[in-house]
C-alpha positions as semicolon CSV with decimal commas, in nm:
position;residue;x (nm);y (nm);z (nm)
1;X;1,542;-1,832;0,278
2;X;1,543;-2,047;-0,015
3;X;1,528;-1,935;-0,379
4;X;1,215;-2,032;-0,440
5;X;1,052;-1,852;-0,113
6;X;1,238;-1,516;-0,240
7;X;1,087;-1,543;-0,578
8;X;0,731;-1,606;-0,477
9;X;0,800;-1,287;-0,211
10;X;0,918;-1,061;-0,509
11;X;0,618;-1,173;-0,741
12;X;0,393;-1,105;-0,471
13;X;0,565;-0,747;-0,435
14;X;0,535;-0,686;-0,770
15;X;0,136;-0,781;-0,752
16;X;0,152;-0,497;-0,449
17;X;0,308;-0,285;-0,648
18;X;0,049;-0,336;-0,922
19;X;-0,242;-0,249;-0,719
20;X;-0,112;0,098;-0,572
21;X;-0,051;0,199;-0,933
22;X;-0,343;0,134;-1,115
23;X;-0,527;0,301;-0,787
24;X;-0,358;0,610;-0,818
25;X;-0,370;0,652;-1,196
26;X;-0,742;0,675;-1,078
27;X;-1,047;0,551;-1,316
28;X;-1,293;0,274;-1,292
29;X;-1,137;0,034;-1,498
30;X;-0,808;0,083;-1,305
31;X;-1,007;0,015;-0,997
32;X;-1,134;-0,314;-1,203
33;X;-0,817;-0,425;-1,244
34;X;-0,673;-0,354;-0,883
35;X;-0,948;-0,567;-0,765
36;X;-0,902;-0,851;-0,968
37;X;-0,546;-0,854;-0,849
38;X;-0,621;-0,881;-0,520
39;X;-0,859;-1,173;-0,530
40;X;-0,574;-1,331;-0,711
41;X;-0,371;-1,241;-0,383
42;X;-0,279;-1,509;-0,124
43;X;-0,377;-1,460;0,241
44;X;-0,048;-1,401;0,303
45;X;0,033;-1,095;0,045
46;X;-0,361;-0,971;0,127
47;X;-0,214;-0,947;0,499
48;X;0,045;-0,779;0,437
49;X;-0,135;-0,545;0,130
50;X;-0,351;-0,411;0,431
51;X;-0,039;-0,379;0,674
52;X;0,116;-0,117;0,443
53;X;-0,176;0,082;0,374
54;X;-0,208;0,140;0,740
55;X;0,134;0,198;0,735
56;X;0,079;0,439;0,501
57;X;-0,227;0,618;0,700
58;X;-0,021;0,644;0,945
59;X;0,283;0,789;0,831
60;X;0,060;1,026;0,602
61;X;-0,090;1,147;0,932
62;X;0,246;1,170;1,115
63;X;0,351;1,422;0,854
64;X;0,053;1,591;0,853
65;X;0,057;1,662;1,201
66;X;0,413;1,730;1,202
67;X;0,390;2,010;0,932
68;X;0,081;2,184;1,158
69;X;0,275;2,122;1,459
70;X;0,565;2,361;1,261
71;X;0,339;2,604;1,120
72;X;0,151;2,641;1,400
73;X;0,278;2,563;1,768
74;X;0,061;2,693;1,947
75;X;-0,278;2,533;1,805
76;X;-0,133;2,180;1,915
């Protein structure tokens, strides 16, 4: 990978970065500002914005049912 392909990666994780924050410090203009970031976004880094929220889902819901799973056996 050449330099300039790693430093257009990082910026773009950096933008990703961006975006989760100002969602979770919560608030409309925090929302504002997420969503100007993303239509600054390339396809690329909106691809893979969405892979890691489903990522995310998923592993959320992993644990989830992992903890019930612990708690309670028998319901699952």
């Amino acid at each position: 990978m050449n330099t300039k392909r790693i430093l257009e990666k990082a910026r773009a994780y950096d933008q990703l970065v961006s975006i989760f924050t100002l969602m979770l410090g919560g608030g409309e203009a925090g929302r504002l500002e997420a969503a100007e970031l993303i239509r600054k976004l390339s396809t690329e880094a909106r691809r893979d914005l969405r892979a890691a929220l489903q990522e995310t889902d998923h592993l959320l819901d992993d644990v989830i049912l992992q903890e019930m799973r612990e708690r309670r056996p028998w319901k699952l």
